[in-house]
N, C-alpha and C positions, 0 to 999 in steps of 0.2 A: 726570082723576083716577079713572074707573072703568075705566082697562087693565087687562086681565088676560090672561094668554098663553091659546091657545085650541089643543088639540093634538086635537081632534076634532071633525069635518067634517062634514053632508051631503051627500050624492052629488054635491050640483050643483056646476057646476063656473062658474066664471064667465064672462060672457058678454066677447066682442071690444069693447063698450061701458065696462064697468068697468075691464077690464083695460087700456084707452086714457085713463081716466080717473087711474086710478091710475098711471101713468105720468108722464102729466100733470102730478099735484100732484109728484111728485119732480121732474121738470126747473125745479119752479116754486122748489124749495128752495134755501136757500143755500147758495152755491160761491163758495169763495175765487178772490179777482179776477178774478171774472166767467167761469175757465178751462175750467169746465164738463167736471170732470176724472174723471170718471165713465159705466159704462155698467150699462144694467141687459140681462142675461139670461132669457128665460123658458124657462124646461128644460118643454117639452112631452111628449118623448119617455118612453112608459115605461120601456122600457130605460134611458135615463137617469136618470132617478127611481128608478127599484131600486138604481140604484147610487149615486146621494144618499144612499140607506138604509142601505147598504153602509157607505158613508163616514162617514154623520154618526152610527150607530147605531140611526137614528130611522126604522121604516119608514113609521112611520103619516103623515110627509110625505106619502107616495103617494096618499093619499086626501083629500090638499088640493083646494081650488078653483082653486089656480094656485100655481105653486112660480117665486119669484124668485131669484136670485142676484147680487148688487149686487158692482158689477169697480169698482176703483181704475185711474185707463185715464188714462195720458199716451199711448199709442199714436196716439190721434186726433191728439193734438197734434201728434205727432212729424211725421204725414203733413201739418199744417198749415205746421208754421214750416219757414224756410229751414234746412239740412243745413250747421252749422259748429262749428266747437269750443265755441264758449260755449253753445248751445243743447244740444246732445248733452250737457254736462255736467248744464247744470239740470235736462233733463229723467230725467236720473238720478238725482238729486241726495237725499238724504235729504227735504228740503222738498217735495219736488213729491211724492216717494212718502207722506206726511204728508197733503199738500193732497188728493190722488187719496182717502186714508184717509178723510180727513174730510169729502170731498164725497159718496161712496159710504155711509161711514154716516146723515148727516144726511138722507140719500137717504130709505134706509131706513126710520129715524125717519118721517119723514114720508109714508111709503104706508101703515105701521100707523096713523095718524091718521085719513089720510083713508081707509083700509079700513073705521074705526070708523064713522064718520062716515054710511057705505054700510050699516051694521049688518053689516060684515064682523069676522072675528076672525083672529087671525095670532097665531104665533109665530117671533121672531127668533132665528137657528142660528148661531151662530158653529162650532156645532160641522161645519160642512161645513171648518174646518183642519186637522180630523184627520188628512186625507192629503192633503195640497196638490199635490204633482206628478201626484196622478191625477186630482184635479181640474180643474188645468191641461188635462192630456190629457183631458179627459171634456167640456169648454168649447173646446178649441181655440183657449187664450187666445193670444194673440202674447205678444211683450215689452213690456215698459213695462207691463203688465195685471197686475193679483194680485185674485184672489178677497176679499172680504170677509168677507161677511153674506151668507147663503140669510132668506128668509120665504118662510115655507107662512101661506097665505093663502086665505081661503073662506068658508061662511056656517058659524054656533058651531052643534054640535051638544050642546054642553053650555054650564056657565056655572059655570066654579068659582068660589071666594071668594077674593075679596082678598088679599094677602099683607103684612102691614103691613108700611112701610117704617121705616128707621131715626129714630128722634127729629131732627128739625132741628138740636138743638145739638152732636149729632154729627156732621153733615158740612155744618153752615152755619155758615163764622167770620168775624169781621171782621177787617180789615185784614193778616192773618196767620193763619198756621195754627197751630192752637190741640192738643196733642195728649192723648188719652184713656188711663186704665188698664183692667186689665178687672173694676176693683173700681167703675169710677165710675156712681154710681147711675142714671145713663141707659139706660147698658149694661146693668146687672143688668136693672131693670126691660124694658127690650127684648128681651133673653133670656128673658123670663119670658113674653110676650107671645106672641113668634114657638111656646113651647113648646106654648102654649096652643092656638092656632092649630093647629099640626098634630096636636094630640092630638084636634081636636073636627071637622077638616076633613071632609067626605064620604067622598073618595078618598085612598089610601096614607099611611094615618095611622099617624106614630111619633113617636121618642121626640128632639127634635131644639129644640137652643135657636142662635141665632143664631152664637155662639161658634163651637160644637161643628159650624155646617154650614162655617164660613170652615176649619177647621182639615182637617174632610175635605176640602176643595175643592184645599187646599194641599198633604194625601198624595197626593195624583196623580200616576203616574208622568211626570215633566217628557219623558219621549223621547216620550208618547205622541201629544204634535204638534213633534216635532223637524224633521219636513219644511216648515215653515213659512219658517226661515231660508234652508233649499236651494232653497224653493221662487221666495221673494225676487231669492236671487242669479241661481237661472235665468230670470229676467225680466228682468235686467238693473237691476238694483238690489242697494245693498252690496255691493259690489264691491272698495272698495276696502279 
């Protein structure tokens, strides 16, 4: 409960100890039916990390302690199971690219934990889909592989505040899903909270209630990761 994304680093970079370690705790994570349908990347190269930057917007990655890249990876399997029509289909199959999904982010998930755990701080990138086929080509991914999750990862050079999360009775329901308006008193009060929050925060304080961030979040130009689909297909996925 004390996460908080960390977008600013000291120099230091992390030692071939940690970074084996943190590894570690990801292979330890859970993977659907044991498929172990994931790979992780460490983008060492500057040149490549500039062009993380490039890609995700974000340059101050480059000044992480170690910059990950979590792959969705049936490929391994590919070169494991025997070569026949029922295998080639599954291992294209909506499901396995799903199972690859989830094994990759729970991945994830758990090297921000045990990063913490190290008095490490990270922040999780989805935004490296911005341009998935030069990510492809920047990875040297094969088929059956698709990008997930980037984490920059390293010791906090800062310590922002908290971000309060949503009330519980807005996204914890029983038996069924229960749905909200945006007059319902949770809400309001939650909006009123988050406004708060960023009007007293330390850094880039404005004028923003929870509503009003979901609403910008949704003017987004939708083409501006349109290669995410193309990127799919050219890995050998949705296809049909």
């Amino acid at each position: 409960m004390a996460h908080r994304s960390i977008r600013q680093f000291t120099p230091e970079k992390l030692t071939d100890a940690e970074i084996h370690t943190l590894v570690d705790a990801a292979q330890h994570a859970a993977t659907s039916t044991f498929s172990q349908q994931a790979s992780i990347i460490s983008v060492t190269d500057p040149a490549k990390l500039a062009t993380l930057g490039d890609i995700t917007g974000h340059h101050w990655l480059e000044r992480a302690g170690h910059y990950f890249v979590f792959v969705a990876d049936q490929y391994r399997n590919q070169q494991l199971a025997p070569q026949n029509a029922t295998t080639t289909a599954n291992l294209h199959s909506l499901d396995k690219l799903l199972a690859g999904i989830f094994d990759a982010t729970i991945m994830t998930q758990t090297v921000v934990t045990a990063g913490e755990s190290l008095g490490l701080g990270s922040t999780i990138m989805g935004s490296i889909l911005n341009d998935v086929p030069r990510l492809i080509d920047l990875l040297d991914l094969p088929e059956l592989t698709f990008p997930v999750l980037g984490l920059a990862i390293g010791h906090p050079a800062e310590q922002p505040e908290h971000k309060p999360r949503l009330p519980q009775d807005l996204m914890h329901f029983t038996n069924g899903y229960q749905t909200i308006t945006p007059t319902d008193p949770s809400l309001v009060a939650y909006n009123q909270l988050i406004k708060v929050y960023y009007q007293q925060r330390t850094t880039n304080q404005r004028e923003e209630t929870f509503s009003h961030h979901i609403a910008t979040e949704l003017s987004r130009d939708p083409q501006q990761r349109a290669g995410i689909l193309t990127g799919l297909q050219q890995q050998g996925w949705l296809q049909g």
